[in-house]
C-alpha atoms as a printed R data frame, in Angstrom:
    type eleno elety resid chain resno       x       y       z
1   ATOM     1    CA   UNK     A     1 106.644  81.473  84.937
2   ATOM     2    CA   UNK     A     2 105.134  80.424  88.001
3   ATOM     3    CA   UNK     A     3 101.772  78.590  89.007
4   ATOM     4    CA   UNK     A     4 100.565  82.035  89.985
5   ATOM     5    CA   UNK     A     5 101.376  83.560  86.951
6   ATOM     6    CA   UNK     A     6 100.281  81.123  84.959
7   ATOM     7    CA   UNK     A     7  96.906  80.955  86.734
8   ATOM     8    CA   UNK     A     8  96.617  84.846  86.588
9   ATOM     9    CA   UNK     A     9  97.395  84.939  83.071
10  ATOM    10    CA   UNK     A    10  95.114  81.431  81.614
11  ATOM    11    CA   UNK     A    11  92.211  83.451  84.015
12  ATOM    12    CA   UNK     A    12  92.727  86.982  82.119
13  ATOM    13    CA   UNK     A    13  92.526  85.093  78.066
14  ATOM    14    CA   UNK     A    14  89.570  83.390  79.167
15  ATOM    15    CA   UNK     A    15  87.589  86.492  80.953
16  ATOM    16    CA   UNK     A    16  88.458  88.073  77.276
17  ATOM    17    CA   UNK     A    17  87.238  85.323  75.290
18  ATOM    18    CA   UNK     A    18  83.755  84.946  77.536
19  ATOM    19    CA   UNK     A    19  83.310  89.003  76.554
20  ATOM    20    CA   UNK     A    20  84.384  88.312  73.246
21  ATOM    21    CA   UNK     A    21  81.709  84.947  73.286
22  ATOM    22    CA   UNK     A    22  78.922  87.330  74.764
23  ATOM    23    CA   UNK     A    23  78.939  89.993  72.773
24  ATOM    24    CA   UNK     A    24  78.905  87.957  69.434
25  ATOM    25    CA   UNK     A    25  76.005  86.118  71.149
26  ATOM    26    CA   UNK     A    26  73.908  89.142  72.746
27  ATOM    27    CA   UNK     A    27  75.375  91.856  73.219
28  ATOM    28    CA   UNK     A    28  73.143  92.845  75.936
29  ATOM    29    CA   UNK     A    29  74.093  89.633  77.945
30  ATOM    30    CA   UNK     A    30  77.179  90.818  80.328
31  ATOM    31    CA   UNK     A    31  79.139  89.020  82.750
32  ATOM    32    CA   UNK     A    32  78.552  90.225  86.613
33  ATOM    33    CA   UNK     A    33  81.265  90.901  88.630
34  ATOM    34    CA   UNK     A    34  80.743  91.150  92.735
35  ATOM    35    CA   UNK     A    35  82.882  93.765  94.584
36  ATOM    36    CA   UNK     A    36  83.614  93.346  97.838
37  ATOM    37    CA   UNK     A    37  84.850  95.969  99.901
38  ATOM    38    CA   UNK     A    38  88.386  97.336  99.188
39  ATOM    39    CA   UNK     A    39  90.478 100.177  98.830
40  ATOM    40    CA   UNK     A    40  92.241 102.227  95.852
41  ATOM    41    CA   UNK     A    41  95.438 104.425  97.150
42  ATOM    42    CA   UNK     A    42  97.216 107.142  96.112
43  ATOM    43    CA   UNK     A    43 100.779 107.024  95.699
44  ATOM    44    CA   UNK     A    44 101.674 109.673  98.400
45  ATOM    45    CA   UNK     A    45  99.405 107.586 100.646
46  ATOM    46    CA   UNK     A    46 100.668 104.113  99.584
47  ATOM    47    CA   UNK     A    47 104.261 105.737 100.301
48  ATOM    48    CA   UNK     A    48 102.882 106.832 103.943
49  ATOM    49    CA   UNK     A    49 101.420 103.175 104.640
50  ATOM    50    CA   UNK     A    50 103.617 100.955 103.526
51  ATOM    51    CA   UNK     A    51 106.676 102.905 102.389
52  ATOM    52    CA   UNK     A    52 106.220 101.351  98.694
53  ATOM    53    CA   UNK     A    53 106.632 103.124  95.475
54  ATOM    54    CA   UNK     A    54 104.316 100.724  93.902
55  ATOM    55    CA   UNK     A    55 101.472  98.340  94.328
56  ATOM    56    CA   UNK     A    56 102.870  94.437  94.236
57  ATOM    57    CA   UNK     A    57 100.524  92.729  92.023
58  ATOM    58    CA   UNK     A    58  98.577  89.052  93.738
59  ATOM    59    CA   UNK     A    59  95.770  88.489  90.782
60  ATOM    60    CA   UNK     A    60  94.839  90.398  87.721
61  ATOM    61    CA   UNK     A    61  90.882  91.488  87.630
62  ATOM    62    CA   UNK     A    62  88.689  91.202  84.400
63  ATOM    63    CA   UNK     A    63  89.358  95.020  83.617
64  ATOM    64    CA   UNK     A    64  92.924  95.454  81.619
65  ATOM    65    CA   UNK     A    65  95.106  96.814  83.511
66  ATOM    66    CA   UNK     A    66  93.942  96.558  87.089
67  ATOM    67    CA   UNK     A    67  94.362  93.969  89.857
68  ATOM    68    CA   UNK     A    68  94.235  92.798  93.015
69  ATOM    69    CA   UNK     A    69  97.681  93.929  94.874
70  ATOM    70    CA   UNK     A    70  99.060  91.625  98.242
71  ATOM    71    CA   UNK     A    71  98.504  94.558  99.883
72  ATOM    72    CA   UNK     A    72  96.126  95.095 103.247
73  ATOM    73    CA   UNK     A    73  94.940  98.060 105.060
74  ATOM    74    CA   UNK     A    74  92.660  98.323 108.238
75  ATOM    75    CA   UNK     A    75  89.794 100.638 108.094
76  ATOM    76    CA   UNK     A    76  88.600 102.525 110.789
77  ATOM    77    CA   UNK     A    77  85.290 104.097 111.413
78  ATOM    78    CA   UNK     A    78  83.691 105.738 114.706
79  ATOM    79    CA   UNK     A    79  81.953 102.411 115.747
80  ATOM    80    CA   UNK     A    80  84.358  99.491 114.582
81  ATOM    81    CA   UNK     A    81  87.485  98.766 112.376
82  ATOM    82    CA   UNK     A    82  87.878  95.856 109.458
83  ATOM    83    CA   UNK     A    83  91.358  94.456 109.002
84  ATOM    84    CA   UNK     A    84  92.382  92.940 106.089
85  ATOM    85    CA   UNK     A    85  90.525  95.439 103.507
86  ATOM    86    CA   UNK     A    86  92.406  94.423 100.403
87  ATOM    87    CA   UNK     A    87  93.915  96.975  98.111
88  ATOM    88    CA   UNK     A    88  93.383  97.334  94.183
89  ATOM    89    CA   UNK     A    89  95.631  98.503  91.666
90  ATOM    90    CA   UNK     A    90  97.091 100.571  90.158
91  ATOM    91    CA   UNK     A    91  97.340 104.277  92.182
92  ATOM    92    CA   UNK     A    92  94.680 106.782  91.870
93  ATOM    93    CA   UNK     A    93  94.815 110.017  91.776
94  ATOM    94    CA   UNK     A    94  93.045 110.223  95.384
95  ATOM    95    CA   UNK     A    95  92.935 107.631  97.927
96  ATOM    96    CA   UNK     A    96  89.093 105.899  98.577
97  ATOM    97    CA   UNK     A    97  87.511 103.279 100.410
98  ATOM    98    CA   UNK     A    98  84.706 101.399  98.498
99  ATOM    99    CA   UNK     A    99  81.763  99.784 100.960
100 ATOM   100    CA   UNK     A   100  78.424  98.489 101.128
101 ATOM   101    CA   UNK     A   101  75.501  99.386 102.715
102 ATOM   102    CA   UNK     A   102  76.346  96.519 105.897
103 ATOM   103    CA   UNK     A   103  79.783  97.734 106.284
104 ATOM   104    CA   UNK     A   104  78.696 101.354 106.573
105 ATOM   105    CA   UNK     A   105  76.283 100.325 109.335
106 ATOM   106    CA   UNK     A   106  78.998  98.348 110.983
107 ATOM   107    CA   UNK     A   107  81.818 101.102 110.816
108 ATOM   108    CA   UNK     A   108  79.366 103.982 111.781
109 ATOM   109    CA   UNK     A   109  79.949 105.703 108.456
110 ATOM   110    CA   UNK     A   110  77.218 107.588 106.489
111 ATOM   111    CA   UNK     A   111  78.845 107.027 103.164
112 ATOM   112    CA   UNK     A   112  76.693 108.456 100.384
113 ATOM   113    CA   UNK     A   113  76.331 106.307  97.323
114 ATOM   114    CA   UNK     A   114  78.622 107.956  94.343
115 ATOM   115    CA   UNK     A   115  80.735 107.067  91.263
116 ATOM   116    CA   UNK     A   116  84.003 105.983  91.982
117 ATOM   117    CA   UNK     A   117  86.199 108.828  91.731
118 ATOM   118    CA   UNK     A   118  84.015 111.416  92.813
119 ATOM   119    CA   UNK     A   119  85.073 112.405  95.928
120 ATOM   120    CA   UNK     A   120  83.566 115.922  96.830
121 ATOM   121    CA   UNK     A   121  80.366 113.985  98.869
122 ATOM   122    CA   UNK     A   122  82.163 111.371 100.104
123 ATOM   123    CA   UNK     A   123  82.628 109.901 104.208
124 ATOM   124    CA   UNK     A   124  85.406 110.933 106.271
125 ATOM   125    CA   UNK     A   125  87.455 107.540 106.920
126 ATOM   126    CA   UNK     A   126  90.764 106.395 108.537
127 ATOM   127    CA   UNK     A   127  93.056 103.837 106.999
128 ATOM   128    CA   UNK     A   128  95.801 102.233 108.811
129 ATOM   129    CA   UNK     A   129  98.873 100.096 107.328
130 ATOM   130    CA   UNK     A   130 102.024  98.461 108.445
131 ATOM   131    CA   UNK     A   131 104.221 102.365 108.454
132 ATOM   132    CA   UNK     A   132 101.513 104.637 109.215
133 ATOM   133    CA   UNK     A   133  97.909 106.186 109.463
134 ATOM   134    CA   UNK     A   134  95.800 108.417 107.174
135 ATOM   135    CA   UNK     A   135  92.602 110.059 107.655
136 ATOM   136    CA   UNK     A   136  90.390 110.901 104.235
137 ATOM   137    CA   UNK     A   137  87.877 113.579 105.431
138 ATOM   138    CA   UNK     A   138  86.143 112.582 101.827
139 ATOM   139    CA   UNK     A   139  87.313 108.579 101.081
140 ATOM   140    CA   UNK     A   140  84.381 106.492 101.945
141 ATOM   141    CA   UNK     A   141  81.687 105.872  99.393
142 ATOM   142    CA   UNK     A   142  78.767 102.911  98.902
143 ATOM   143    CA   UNK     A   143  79.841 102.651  94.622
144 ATOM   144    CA   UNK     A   144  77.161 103.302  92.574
145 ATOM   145    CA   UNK     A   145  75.526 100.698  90.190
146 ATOM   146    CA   UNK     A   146  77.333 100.576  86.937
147 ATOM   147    CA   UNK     A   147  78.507  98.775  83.598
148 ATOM   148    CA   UNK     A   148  81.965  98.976  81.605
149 ATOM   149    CA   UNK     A   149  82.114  98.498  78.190
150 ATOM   150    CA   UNK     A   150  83.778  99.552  75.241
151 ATOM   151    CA   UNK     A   151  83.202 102.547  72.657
152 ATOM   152    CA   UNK     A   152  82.309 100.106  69.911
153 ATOM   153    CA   UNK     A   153  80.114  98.272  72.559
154 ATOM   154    CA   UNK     A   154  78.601 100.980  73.651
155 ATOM   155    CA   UNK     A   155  77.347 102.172  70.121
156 ATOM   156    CA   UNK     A   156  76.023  98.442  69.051
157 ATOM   157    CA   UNK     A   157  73.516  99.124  72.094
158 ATOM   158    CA   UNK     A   158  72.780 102.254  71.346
159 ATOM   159    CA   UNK     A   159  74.698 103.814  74.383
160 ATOM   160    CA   UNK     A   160  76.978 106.651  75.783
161 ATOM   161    CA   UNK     A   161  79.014 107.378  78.442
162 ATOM   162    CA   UNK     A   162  77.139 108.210  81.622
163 ATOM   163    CA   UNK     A   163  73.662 106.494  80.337
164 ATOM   164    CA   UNK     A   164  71.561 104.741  82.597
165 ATOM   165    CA   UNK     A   165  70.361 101.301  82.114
166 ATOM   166    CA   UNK     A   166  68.031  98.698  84.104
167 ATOM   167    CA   UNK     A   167  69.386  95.110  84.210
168 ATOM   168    CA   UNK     A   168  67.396  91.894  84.278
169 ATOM   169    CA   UNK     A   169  69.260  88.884  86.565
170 ATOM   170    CA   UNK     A   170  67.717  85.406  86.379
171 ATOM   171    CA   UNK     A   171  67.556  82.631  89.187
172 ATOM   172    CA   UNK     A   172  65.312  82.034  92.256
173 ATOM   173    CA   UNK     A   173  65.782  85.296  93.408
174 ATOM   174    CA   UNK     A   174  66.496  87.211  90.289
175 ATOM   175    CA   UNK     A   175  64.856  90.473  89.378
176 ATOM   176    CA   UNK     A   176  65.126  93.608  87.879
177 ATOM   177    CA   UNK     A   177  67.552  96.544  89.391
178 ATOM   178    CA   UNK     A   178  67.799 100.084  88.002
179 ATOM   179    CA   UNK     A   179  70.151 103.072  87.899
180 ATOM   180    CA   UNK     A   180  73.110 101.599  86.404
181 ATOM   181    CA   UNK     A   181  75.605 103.570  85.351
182 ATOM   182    CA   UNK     A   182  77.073 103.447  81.873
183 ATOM   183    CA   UNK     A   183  81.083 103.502  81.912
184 ATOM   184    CA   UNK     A   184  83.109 103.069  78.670
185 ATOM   185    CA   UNK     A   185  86.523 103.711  77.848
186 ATOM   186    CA   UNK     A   186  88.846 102.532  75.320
187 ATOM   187    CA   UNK     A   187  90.559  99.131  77.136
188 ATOM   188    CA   UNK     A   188  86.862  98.575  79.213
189 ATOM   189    CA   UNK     A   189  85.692  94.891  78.275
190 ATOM   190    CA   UNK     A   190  81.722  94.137  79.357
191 ATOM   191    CA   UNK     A   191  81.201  93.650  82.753
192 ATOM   192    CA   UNK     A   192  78.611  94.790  85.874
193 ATOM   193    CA   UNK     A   193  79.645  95.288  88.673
194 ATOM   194    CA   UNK     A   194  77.620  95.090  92.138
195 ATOM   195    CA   UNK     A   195  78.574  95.386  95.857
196 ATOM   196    CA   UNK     A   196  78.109  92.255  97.844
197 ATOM   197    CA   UNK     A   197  74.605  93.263  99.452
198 ATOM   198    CA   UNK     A   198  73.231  93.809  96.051
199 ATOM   199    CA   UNK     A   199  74.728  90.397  94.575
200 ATOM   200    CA   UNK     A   200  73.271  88.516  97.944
201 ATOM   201    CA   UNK     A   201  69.947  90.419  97.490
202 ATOM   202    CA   UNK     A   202  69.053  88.888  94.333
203 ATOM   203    CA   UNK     A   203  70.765  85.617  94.443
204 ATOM   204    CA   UNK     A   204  73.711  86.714  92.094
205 ATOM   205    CA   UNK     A   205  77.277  85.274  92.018
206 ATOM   206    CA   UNK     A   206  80.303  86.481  90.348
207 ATOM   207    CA   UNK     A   207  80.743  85.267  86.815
208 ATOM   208    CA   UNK     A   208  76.850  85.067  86.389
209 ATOM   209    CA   UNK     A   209  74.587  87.225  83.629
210 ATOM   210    CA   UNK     A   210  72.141  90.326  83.703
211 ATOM   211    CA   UNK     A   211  70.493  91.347  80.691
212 ATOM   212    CA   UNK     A   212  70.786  95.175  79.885
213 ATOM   213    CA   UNK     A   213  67.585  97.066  79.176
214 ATOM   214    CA   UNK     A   214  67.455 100.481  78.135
215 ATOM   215    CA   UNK     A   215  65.467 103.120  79.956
């Protein structure tokens, strides 16, 4: 096993022991995690940019299942273009391009804040790899506010699929942000997830807490 995989896979038992930790603890104490901006493909479009069948795998995230792959694409928008936009895995059924608020502004998109997956509403947006060029005329999309969790967890708080929640983050500049989303599938382990703008805003870092309070 290499140091990589070794790092990967000590980093993955511990992320499942912390949920495990939390939820004995409170369970309405969940880990944050801090999305920057990136891109899911499809596998017709990975096959266009980069002439791959699959995604190569460079670090496992906290959900099961999905991960960080070595992979890059640029992103174009009317205004500017970032390089570098790392790609997460595995293949979706569609091809998207999450951003914040900044990077909209920067790129000249008007991407409308949605769930990721639903694509009817979203941005037109180009991406460019090493083989090729796409254009999405519905790919871009600010990612709504939201909170994985399990079925089981879900029930101990009193929750369902879809809910909405406030959350409470502590710290200098902590405070209280609404209109989370409630996610839960079988494999999802606790976790919140923000966009970079929204973790700067209130002073939050990845691996930190927010409290979940029912609306």
């Amino acid at each position: 096993m290499s140091q990589l995989d070794a790092g990967a896979l000590v980093e993955e038992i511990t992320s499942k022991v912390i949920a495990r930790l939390q939820i004995l603890q409170d369970p309405a104490q969940i880990v944050l995690g801090v999305s920057n901006r990136h891109v899911h493909l499809s596998h017709d479009d990975l096959k266009t940019l980069f002439g791959l069948d699959e995604l190569a795998l460079y670090r496992k995230v906290r959900q099961p299942g999905e991960f960080a792959a070595e992979q890059f694409v640029t992103v174009h928008g009317p205004k500017k273009s970032f390089q570098k936009v790392r790609v997460m895995g595995p293949c979706r059924a569609k091809s998207q391009v999450e951003l914040s608020r900044t990077d909209c502004y920067t790129l000249g998109v008007k991407a409308p804040v949605l769930q990721s997956g639903h694509l009817d509403e979203a941005a037109p947006i180009d991406i460019e790899g090493p083989l090729g060029r796409i254009h999405l005329e519905h790919g871009a999309l600010v990612a709504a506010r939201h909170v994985h969790m399990s079925p089981s967890g879900a029930r101990e708080l009193g929750l369902a699929d879809q809910d909405t929640v406030s959350v409470e983050f502590g710290g200098l500049r902590g405070g209280r942000l609404d209109n989370f989303i409630i996610r839960v599938k079988d494999d999802f382990i606790p976790e919140i997830h923000l966009d970079t703008d929204e973790a700067n805003g209130i002073g939050a870092l990845q691996g930190d807490f927010g409290r979940l309070i029912k609306e």
